[in-house]
Biotite code that builds the C-alpha atoms (Angstrom):
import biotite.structure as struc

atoms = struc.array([
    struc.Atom([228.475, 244.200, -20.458], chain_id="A", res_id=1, res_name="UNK", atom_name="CA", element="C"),
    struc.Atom([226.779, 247.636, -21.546], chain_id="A", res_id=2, res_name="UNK", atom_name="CA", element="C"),
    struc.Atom([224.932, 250.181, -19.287], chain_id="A", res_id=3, res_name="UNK", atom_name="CA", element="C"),
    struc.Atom([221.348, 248.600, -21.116], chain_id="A", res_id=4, res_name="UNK", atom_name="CA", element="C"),
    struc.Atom([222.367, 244.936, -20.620], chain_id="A", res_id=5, res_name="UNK", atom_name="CA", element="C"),
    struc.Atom([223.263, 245.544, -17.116], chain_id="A", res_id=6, res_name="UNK", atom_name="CA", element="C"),
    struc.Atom([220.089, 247.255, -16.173], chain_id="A", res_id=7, res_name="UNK", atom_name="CA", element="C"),
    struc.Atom([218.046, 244.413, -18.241], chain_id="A", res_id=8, res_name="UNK", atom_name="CA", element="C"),
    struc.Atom([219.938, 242.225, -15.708], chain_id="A", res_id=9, res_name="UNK", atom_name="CA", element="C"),
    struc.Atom([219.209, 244.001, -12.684], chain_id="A", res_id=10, res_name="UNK", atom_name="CA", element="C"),
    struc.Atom([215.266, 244.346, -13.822], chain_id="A", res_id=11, res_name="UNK", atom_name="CA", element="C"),
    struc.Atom([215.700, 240.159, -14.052], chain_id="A", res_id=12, res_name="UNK", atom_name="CA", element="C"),
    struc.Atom([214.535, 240.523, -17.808], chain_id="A", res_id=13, res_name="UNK", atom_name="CA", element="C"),
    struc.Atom([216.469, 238.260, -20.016], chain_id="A", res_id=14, res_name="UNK", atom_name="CA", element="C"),
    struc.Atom([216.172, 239.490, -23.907], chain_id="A", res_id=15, res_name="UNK", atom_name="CA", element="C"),
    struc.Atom([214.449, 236.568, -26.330], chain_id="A", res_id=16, res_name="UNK", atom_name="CA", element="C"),
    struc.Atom([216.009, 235.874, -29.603], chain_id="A", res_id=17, res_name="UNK", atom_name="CA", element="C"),
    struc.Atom([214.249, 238.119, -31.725], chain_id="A", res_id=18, res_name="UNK", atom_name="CA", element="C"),
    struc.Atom([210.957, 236.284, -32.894], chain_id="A", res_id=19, res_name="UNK", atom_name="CA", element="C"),
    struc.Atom([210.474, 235.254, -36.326], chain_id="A", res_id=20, res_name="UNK", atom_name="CA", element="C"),
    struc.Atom([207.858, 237.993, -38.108], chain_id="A", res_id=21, res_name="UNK", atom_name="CA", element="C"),
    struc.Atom([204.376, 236.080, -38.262], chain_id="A", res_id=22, res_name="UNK", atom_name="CA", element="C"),
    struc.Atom([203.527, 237.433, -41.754], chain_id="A", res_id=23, res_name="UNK", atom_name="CA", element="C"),
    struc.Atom([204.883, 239.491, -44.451], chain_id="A", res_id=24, res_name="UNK", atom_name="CA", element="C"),
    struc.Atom([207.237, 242.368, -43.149], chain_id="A", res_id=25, res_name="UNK", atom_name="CA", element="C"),
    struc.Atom([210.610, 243.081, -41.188], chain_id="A", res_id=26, res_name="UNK", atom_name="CA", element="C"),
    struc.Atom([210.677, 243.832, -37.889], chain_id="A", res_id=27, res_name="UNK", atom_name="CA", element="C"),
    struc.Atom([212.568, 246.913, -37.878], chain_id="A", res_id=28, res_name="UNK", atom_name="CA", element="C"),
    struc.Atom([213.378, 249.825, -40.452], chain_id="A", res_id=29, res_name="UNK", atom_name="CA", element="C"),
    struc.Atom([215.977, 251.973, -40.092], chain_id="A", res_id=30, res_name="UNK", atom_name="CA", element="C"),
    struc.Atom([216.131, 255.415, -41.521], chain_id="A", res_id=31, res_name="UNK", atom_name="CA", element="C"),
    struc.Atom([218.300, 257.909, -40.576], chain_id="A", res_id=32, res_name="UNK", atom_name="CA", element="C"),
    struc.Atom([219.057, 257.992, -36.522], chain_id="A", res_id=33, res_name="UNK", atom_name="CA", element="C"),
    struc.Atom([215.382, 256.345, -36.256], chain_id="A", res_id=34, res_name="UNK", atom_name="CA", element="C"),
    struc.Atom([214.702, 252.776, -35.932], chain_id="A", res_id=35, res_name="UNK", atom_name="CA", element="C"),
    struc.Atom([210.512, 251.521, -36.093], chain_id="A", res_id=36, res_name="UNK", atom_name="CA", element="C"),
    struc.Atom([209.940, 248.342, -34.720], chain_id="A", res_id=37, res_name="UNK", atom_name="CA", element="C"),
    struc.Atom([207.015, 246.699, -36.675], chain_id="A", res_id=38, res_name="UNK", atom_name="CA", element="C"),
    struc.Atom([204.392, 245.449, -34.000], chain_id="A", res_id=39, res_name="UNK", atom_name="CA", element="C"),
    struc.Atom([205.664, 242.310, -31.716], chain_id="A", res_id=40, res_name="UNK", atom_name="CA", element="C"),
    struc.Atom([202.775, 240.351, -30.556], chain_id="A", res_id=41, res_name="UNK", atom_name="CA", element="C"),
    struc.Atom([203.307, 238.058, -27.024], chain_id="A", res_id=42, res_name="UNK", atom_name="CA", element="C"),
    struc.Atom([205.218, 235.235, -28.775], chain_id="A", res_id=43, res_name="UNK", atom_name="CA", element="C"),
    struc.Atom([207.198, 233.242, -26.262], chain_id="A", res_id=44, res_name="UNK", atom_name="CA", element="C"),
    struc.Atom([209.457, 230.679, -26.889], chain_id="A", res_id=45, res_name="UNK", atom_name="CA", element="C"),
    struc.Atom([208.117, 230.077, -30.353], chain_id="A", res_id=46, res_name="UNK", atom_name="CA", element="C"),
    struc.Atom([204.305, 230.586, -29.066], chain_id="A", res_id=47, res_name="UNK", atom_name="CA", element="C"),
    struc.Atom([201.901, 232.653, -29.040], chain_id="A", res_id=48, res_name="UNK", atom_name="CA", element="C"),
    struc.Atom([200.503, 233.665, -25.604], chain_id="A", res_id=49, res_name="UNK", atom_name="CA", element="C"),
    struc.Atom([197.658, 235.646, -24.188], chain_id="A", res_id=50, res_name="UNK", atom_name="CA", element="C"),
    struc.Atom([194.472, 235.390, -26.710], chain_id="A", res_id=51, res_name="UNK", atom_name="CA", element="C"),
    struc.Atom([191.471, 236.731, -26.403], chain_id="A", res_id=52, res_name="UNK", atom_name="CA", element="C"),
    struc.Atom([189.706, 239.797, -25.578], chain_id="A", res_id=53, res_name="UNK", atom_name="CA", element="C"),
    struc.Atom([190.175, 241.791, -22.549], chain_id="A", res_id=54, res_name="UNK", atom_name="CA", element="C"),
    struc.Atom([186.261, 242.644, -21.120], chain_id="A", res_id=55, res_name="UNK", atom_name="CA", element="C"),
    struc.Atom([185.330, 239.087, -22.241], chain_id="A", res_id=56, res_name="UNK", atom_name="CA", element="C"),
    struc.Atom([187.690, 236.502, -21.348], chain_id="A", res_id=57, res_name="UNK", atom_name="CA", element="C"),
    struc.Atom([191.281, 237.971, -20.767], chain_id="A", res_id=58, res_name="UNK", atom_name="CA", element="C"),
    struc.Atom([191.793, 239.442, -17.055], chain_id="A", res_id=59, res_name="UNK", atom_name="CA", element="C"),
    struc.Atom([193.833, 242.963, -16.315], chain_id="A", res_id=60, res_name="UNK", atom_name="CA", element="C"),
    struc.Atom([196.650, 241.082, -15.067], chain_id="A", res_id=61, res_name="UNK", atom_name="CA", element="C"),
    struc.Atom([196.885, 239.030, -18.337], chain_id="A", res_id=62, res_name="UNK", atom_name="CA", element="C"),
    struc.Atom([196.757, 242.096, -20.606], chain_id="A", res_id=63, res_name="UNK", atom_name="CA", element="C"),
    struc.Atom([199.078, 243.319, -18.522], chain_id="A", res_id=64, res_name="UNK", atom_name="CA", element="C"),
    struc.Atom([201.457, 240.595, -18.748], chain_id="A", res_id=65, res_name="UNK", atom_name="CA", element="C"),
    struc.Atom([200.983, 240.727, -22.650], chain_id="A", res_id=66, res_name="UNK", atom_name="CA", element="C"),
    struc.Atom([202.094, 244.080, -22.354], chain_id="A", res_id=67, res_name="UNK", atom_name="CA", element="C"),
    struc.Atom([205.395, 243.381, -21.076], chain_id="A", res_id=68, res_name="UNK", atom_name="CA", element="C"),
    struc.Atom([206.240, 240.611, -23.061], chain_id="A", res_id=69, res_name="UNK", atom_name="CA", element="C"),
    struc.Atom([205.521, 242.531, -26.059], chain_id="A", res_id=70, res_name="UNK", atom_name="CA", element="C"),
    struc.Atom([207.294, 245.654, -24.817], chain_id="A", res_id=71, res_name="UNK", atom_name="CA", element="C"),
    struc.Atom([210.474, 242.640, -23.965], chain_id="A", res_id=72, res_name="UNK", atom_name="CA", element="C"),
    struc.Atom([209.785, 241.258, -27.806], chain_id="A", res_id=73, res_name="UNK", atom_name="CA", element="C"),
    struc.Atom([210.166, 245.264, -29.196], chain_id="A", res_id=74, res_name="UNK", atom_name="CA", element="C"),
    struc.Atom([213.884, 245.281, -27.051], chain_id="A", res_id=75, res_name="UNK", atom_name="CA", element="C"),
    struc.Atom([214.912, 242.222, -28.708], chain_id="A", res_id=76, res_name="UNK", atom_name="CA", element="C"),
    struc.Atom([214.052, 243.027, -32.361], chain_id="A", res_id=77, res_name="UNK", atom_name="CA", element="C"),
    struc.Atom([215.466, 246.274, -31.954], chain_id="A", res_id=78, res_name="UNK", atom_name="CA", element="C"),
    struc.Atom([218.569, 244.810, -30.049], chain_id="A", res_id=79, res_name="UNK", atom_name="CA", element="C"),
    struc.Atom([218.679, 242.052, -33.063], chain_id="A", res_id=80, res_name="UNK", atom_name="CA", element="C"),
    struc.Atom([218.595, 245.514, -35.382], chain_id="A", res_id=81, res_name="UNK", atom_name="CA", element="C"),
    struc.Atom([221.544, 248.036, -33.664], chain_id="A", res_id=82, res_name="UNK", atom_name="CA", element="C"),
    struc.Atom([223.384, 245.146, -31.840], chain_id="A", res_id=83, res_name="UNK", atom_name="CA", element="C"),
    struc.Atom([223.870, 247.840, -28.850], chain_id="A", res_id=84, res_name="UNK", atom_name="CA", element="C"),
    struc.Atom([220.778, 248.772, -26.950], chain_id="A", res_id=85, res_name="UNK", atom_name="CA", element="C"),
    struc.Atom([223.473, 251.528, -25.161], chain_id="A", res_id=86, res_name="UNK", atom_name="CA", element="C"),
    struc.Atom([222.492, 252.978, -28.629], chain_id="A", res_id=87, res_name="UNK", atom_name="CA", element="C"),
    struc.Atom([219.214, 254.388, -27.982], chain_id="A", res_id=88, res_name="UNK", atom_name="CA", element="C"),
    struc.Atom([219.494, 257.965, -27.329], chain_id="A", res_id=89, res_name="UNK", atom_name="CA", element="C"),
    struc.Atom([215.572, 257.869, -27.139], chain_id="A", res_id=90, res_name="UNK", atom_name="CA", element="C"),
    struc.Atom([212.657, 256.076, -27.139], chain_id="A", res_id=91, res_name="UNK", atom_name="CA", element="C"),
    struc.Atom([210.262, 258.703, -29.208], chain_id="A", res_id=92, res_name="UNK", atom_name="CA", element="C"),
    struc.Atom([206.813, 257.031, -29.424], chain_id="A", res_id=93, res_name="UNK", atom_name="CA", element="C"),
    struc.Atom([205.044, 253.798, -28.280], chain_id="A", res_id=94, res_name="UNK", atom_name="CA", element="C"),
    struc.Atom([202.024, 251.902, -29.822], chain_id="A", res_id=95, res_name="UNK", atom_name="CA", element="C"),
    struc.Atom([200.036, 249.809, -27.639], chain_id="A", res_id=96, res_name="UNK", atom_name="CA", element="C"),
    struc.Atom([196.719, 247.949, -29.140], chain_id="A", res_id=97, res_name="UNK", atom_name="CA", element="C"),
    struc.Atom([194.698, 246.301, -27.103], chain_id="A", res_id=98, res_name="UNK", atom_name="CA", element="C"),
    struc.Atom([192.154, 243.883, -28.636], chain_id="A", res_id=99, res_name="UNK", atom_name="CA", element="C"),
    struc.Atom([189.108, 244.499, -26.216], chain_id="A", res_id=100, res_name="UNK", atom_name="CA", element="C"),
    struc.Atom([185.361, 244.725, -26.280], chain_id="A", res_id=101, res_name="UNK", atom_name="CA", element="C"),
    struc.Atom([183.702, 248.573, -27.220], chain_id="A", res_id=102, res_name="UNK", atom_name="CA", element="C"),
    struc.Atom([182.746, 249.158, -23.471], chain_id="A", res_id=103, res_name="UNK", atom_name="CA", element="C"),
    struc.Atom([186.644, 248.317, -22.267], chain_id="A", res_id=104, res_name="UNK", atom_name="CA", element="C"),
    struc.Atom([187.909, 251.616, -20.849], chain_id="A", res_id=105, res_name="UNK", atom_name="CA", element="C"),
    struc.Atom([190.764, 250.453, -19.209], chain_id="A", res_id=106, res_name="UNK", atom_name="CA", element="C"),
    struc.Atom([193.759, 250.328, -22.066], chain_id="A", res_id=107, res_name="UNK", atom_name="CA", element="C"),
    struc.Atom([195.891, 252.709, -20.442], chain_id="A", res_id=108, res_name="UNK", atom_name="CA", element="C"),
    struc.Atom([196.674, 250.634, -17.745], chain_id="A", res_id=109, res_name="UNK", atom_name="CA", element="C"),
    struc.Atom([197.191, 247.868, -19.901], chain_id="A", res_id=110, res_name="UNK", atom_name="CA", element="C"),
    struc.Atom([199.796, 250.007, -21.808], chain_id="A", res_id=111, res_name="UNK", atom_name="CA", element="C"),
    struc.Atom([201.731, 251.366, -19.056], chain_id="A", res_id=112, res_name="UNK", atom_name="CA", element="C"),
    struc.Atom([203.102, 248.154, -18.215], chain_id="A", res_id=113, res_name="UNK", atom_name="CA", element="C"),
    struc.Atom([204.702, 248.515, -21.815], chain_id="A", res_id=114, res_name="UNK", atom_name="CA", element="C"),
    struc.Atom([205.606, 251.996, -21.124], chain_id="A", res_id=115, res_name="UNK", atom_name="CA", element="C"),
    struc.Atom([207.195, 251.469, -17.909], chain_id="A", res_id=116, res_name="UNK", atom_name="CA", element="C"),
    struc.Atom([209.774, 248.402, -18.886], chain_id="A", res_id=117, res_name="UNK", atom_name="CA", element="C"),
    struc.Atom([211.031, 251.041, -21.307], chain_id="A", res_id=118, res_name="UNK", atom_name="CA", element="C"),
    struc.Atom([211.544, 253.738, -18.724], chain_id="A", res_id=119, res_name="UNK", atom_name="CA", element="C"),
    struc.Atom([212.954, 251.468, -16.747], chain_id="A", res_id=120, res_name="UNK", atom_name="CA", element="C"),
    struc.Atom([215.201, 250.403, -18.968], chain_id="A", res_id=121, res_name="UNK", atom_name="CA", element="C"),
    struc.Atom([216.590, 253.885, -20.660], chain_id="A", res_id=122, res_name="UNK", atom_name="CA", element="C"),
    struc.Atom([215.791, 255.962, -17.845], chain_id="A", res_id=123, res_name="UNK", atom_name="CA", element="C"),
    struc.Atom([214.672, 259.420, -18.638], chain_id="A", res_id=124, res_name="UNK", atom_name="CA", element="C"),
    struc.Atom([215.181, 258.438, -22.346], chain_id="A", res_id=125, res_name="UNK", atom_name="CA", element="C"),
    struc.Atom([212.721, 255.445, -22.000], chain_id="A", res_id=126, res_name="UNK", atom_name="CA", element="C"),
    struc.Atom([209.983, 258.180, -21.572], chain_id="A", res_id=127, res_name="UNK", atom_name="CA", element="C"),
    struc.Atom([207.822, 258.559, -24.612], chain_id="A", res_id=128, res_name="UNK", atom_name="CA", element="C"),
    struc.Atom([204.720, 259.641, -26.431], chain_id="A", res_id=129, res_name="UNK", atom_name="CA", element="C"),
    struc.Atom([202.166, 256.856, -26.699], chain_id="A", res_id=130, res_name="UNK", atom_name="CA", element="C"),
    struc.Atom([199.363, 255.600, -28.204], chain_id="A", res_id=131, res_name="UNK", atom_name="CA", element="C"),
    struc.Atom([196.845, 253.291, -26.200], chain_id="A", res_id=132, res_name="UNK", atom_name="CA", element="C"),
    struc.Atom([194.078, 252.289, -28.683], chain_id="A", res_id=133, res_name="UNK", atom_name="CA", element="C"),
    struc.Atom([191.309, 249.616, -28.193], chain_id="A", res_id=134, res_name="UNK", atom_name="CA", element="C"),
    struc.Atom([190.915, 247.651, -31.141], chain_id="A", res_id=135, res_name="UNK", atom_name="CA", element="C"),
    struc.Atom([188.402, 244.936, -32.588], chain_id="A", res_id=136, res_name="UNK", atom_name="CA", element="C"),
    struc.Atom([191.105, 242.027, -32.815], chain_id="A", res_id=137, res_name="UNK", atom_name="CA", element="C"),
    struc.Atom([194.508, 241.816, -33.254], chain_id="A", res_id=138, res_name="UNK", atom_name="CA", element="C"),
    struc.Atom([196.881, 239.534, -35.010], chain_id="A", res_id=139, res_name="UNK", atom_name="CA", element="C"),
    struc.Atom([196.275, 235.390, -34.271], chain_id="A", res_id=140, res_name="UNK", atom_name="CA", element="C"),
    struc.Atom([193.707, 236.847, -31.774], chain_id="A", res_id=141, res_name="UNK", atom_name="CA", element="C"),
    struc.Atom([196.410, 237.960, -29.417], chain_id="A", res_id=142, res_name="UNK", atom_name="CA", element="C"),
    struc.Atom([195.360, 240.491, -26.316], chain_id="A", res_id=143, res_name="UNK", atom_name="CA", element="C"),
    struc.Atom([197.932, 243.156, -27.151], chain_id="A", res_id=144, res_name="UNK", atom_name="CA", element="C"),
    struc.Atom([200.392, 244.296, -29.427], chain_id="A", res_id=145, res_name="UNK", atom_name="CA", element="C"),
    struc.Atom([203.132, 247.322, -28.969], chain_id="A", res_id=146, res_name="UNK", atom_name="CA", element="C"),
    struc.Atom([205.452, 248.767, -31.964], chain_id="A", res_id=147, res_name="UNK", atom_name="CA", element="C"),
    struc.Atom([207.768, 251.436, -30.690], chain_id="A", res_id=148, res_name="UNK", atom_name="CA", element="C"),
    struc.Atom([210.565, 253.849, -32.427], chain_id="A", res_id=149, res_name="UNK", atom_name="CA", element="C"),
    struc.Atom([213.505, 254.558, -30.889], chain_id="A", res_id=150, res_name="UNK", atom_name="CA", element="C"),
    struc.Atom([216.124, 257.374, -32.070], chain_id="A", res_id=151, res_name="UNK", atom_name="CA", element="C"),
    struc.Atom([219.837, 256.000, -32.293], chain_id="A", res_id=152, res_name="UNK", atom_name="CA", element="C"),
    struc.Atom([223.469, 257.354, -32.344], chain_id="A", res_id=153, res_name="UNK", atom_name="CA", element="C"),
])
């Protein structure tokens, strides 16, 4: 088992099968030693979690929890594109839009759940530059969606 897949394990986060990308794009490029993964919604088991619009009808907690599963859905498409998360040699720069109403002021603490999975699971090379970025709606009306890029050996 790598270094990654055993902290994964210890964390108690268990890597989806990449989902399926809900229009038309990849999920991951790869040029040079950098990999962008395109922007994973909360899918789950083949559906789509956590809609609506956080000031209106979706709760902290619930952003929250979209966070994570979209920060979990950005390991597994970028595990699905190196095969070896023990890869990563950084995690450069996180995305993190959050579909809420104009008077919402809380998006960073709706990112850093996103944020801290990754640290958590790279360690010092989980931390990152981020975005957090309050937007008018979001793909299939989801809460929040994260894209990432990672730097590889």
């Amino acid at each position: 088992m790598s270094v990654i897949e055993a902290r994964l394990k210890e964390l108690g986060v268990t890597l989806p099968t990449a989902p399926l990308p809900v229009a038309s794009y990849v999920p991951c490029t790869i040029t040079g030693n950098l990999v962008f993964v395109s922007g994973q919604i909360p899918i789950a088991d083949g559906a789509i979690k956590y809609v609506g619009k956080l000031g209106v009808d979706v709760p902290m907690e619930a952003g929250q929890a979209a966070a994570q599963l979209c920060a979990i859905n950005v390991l597994a498409q970028l595990k699905a594109a190196i095969g070896d998360l023990d890869r990563v040699v950084k995690c450069v720069r996180v995305g993190v839009f959050v579909n809420a109403t104009p008077d919402y002021t809380q998006h960073p603490e709706v990112a850093n759940v996103a944020s801290d999975l990754f640290a958590a699971v790279f360690g010092d090379a989980g931390k990152h530059a981020r975005a957090a970025i309050g937007v008018g709606s979001l793909p299939r009306g989801v809460a929040v969606e994260v894209d990432a890029i990672f730097e590889i050996k």
